[in-house]
N, C-alpha and C positions, 0 to 999 in steps of 0.2 A: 271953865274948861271949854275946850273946841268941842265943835261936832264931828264923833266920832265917825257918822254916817257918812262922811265925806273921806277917811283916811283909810277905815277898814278895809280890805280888800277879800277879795278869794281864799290869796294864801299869804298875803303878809299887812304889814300897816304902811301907808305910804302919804306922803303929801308935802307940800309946801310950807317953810319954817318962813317967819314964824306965825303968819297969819291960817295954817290948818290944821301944825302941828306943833307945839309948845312944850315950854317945863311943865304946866301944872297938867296936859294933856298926858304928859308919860308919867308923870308920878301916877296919877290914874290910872294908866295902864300899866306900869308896876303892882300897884294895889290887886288889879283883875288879875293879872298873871300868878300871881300869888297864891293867889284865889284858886284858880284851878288847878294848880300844881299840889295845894294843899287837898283839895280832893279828889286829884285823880292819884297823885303819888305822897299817899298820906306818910310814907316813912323817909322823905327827900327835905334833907335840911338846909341847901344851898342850891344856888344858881350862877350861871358862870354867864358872864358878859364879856361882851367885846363889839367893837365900832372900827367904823370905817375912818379915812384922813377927813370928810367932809368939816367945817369952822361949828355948826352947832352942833358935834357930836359929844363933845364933854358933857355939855351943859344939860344934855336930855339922859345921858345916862346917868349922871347924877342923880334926876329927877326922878328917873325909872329905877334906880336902887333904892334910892329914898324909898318909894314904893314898896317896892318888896320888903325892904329890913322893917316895915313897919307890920307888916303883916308873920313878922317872925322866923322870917329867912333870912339865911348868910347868905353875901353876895363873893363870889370870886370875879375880880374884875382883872381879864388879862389882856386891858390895853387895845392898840390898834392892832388889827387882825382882819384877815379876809374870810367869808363867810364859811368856805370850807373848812378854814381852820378851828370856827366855833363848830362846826357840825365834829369836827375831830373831839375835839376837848369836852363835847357833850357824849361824843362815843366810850370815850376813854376813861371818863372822867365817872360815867353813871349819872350826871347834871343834867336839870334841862337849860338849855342853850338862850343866849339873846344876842340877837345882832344887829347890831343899829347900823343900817345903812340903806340908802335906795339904789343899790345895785348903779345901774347905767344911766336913770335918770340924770337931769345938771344938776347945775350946785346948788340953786335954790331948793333943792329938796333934801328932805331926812325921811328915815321911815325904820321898818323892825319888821326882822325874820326871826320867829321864834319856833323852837322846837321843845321835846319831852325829852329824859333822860334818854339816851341813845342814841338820839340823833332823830328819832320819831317824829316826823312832821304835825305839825299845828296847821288847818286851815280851816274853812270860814264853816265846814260842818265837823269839825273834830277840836275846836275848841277856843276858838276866836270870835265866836256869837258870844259865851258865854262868859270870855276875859273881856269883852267890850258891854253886856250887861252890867259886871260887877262896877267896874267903871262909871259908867254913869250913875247908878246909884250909890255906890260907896260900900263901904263895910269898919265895922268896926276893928280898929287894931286888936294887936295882941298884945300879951301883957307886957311881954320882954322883947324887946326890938330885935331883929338879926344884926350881926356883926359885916364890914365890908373887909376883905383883903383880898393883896392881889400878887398875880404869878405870872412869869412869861414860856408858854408851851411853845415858843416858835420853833425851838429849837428838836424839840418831842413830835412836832408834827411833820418838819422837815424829812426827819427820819422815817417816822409814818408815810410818807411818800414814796422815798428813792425806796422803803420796801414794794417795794409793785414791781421794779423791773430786776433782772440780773445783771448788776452794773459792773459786771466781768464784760461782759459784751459788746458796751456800748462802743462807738465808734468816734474819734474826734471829730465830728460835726461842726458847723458854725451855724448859731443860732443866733437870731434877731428875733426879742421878746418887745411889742409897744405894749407899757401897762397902763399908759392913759393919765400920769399920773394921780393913776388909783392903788387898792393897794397888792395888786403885782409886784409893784415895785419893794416891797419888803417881802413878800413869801417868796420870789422866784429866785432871788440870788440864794435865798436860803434853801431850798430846796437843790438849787444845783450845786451846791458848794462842793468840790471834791472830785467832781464827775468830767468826763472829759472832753469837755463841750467849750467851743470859744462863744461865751454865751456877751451880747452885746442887747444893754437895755435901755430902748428909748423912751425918754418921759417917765424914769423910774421914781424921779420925785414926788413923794404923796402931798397933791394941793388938789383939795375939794372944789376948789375954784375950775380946773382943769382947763389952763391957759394952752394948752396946744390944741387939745381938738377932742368933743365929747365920747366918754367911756362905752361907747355903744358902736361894739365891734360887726352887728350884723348887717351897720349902716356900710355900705361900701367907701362911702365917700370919708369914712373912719378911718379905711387902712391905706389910704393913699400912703402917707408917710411910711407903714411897715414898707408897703411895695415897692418903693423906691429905695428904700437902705437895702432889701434883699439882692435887687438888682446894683445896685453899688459894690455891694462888699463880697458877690456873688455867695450866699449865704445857702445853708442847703435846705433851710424852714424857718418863715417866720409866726411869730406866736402871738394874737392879738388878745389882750384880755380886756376883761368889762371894767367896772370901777370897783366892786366888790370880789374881783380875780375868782368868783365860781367857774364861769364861763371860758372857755378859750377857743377860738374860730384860727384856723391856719392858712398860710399862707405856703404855696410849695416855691420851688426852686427858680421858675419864671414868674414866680409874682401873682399866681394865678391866683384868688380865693377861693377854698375847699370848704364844701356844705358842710354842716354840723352831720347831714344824713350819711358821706360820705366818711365821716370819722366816725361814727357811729357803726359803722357798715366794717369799717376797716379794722377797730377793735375787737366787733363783736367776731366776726372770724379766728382774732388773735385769740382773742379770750379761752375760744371753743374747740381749740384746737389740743388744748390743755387739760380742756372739763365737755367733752362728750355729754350730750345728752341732756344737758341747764337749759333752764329756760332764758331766756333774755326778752326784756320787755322794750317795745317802741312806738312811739306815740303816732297818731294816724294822719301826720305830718309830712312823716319821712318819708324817701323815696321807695319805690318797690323792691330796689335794692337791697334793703335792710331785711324783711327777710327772706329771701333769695338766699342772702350770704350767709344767714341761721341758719335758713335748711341746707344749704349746702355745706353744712361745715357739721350735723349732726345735734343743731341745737332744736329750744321748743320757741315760736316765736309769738309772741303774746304784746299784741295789738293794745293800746291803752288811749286813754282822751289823755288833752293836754295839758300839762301842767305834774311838778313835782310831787304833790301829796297822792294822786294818782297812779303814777311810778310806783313810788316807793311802798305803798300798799300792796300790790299786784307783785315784787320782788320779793315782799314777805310771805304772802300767801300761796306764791308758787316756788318760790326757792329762788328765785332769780338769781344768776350770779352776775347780770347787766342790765344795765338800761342805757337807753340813750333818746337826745330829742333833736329835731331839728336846730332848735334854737341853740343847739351847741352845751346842752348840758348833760353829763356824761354821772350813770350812776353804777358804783363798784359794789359789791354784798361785805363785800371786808374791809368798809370805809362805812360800815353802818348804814348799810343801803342809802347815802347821802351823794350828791354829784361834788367833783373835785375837777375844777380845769386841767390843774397843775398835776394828778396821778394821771390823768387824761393824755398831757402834754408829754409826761415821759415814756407813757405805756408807745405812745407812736416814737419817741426819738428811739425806742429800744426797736420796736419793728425796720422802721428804717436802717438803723444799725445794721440789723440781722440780712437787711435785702441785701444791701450792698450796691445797691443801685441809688438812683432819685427817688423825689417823693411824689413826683409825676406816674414816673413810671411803676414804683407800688401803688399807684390807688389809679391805672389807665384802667384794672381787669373791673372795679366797678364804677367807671363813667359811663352807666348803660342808658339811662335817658337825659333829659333835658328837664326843667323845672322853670316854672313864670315867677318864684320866689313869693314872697306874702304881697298881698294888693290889695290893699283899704279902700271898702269902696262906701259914703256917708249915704245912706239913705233914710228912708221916713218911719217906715216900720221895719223893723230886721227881720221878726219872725214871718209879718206875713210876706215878704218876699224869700226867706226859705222857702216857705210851703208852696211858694207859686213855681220858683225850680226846681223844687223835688215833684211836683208834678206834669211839668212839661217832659221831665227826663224819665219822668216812669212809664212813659207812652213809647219812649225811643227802644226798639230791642235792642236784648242783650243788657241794656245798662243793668245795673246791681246798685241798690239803692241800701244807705244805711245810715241811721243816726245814735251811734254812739256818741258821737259829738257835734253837734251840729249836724252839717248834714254832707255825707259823701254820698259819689257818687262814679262806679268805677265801669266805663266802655270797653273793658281789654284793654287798649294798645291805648290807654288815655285814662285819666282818672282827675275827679277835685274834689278839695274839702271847702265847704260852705262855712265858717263860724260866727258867729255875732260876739263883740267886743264884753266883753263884761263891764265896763266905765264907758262906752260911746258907743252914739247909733250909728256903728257901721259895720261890715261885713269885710271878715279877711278869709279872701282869696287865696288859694292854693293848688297848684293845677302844674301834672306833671304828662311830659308826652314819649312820643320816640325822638324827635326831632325838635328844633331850635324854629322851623316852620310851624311843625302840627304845633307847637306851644300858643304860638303868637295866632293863629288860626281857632283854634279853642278857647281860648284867653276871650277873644272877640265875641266868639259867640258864645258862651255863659254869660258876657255882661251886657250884652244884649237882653237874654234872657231878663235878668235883673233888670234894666232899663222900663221893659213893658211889666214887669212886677210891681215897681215901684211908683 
């Protein structure tokens, strides 16, 4: 078996096939998943699998069911599927979930998002120390092996979607979806089926190879291709998804690309306009806008650090009926507090519907600042040059200093978030202004800062 310590992550398993991550590596971690499934939901007799189009995905979910059926669980194995779809089929189903895929990473990688029955997040303190434990030591089987069969939900989950919008309403639109040749390209025609949208999708062939251009929509240089077919076919939104179709980043009517903050912002209005009074959760990413558009619209807006398993705790614990992140992942309360690009995707085709306008011109009322976008910066030590900017800036008045995550730091009319990498020594930059000046003027001098830190 590989070393685990190499694949484990935060909140999923991730790595390079086949030299990080292999068959006997997931049978392994079949066995640990098992493991904890059997003692945290000691009355759960199966689990539901599904993988991405990546070439080693067969062959490791074999490995990883083997696993599990030896430890006396049934496997439901339904096929290729995109990751919201397994968080569906774990909502629906009462299963905990497995999904073999590395989201955006390239093709030399595989890896695994796993959850609890409901769609319950697994992360590296809720039970991924302890499914990578069992693993490296082993356990004994059980007496009578689980059984594997399989079922296709596409079709269940499909409908699970178009319920989110009143598709009385909707308007013939022309959409331009790139899915990267990930798997977009099986859930979105499914999901649009019936609806009245000239939906056109490029790169909808699933090949793990991803011979056009890599599944990682927040790279700009990713949506060339949507942007120019939008401007081609004068398209009124195009829709950019990841290689595991969680994600979806937009594009509007001149090609422009729209922040995840900015979908985030434009939902959470829709949403609350409906449910008065919800909290809605956003990570400390987004722009100031997000809640802005909560309080102004009568919501509760509850600040979170980054990353999913975080969300979705905070969603349970306050009611959340939203969340959303920069990064473009969008989380519903009646989707199993789990993120779905795709209910994401139609909840804004229904608002635009509804405007009657562009997609410009619904989301002009919040393009109120400017953003430097994430900016990787490799240094020597991460923390002690946190500590060395959060103390230069605690001397500046006014600032407001906080580390819920890393470390922010908010001037008024200017604000940035500090993080350190969890896998590499470097620092990602975040920093939003008034202007497209103040950005690049602040920008400067925070890495400056950093500079004499480091």
């Amino acid at each position: 078996m590989l070393d685990l310590n190499v694949i484990v992550k935060a909140y999923d398993i991730r790595g390079t096939y086949p030299d990080q991550i292999d068959a006997d590596t997931c049978q392994a971690l079949g066995v640990g998943f098992a493991a904890f499934i059997r003692d945290t939901e000691p009355s759960t007799t199966e689990v539901v699998i599904a993988r991405d189009m990546r070439p080693s995905g067969p062959e490791l979910v074999d490995a990883f069911a083997n696993g599990v059926q030896s430890m006396g669980l049934d496997v439901l194995d339904i096929g290729m599927g995109s990751t919201d779809l397994i968080y569906f089929a774990s909502g629906s189903l009462g299963m905990p979930g497995v999904m073999f895929t590395a989201s955006h990473n390239p093709a030399g990688y595989n890896g695994i998002k796993l959850c609890r029955s409901g769609a319950a997040p697994i992360g590296e303190d809720s039970g991924l120390s302890f499914i990578k434990a069992v693993a490296e030591r082993g356990a004994d089987p059980a007496s009578s092996a689980g059984v594997r069969r399989t079922d296709d939900l596409l079709a269940a989950f499909a409908d699970h979607v178009r319920s989110f919008i009143d598709t009385d309403g909707l308007r013939p639109l022309k959409v331009v979806a790139d899915t990267a040749n990930g798997m977009g390209g099986l859930v979105v025609p499914a999901a649009f089926e019936g609806l009245p949208f000239d939906l056109e999708v490029l790169f909808g062939e699933l090949d793990g190879t991803f011979p056009n251009h890599p599944a990682d929509p927040i790279q700009i240089e990713n949506l060339a291709d949507l942007r120019a077919r939008v401007l081609e076919t004068g398209a009124d939104i195009g829709l950019a998804f990841d290689g595991d179709a969680d994600r979806v980043f937009l594009v509007d009517e001149k090609a422009e690309p729209v922040s995840g903050s900015l979908t985030t912002a434009l939902l959470a209005g829709a949403i609350l306009k409906d449910n008065p009074g919800r909290a809605v959760v956003y990570n400390l990413i987004c722009s100031k806008v997000v809640p802005e558009v909560i309080a102004e619209n009568g919501g509760r807006a509850i600040r979170s650090r980054v990353g999913h398993s975080f969300i979705k705790q905070i969603m349970a614990t306050e009611d959340g009926i939203f969340g959303g992140e920069h990064s473009a992942h969008y989380y519903f309360s009646r989707n199993y507090r789990a993120d779905s690009g795709l209910i994401a995707s139609m909840m804004v085709l229904e608002q635009l519907s509804r405007s009657g306008g562009t997609l410009s011109e619904l989301l002009a009322p919040l393009k109120r600042y400017e953003a430097s976008g994430e900016i990787n910066t490799r240094v020597s030590d991460a923390h002690a040059v946190i500590e060395q900017v959060a103390e230069h800036y605690r001397q500046q008045p006014g600032a407001q200093l906080d580390r819920l995550d890393g470390l922010t730091v908010d001037a008024g009319d200017w604000w940035f978030n500090l993080r350190p990498s969890n896998t590499e020594p470097l620092l990602r930059l975040n920093l939003e202004a008034a202007d497209q000046a103040a950005v690049e003027a602040r920008v400067a001098e925070v890495q400056a800062v950093m500079a004499d830190a480091d």
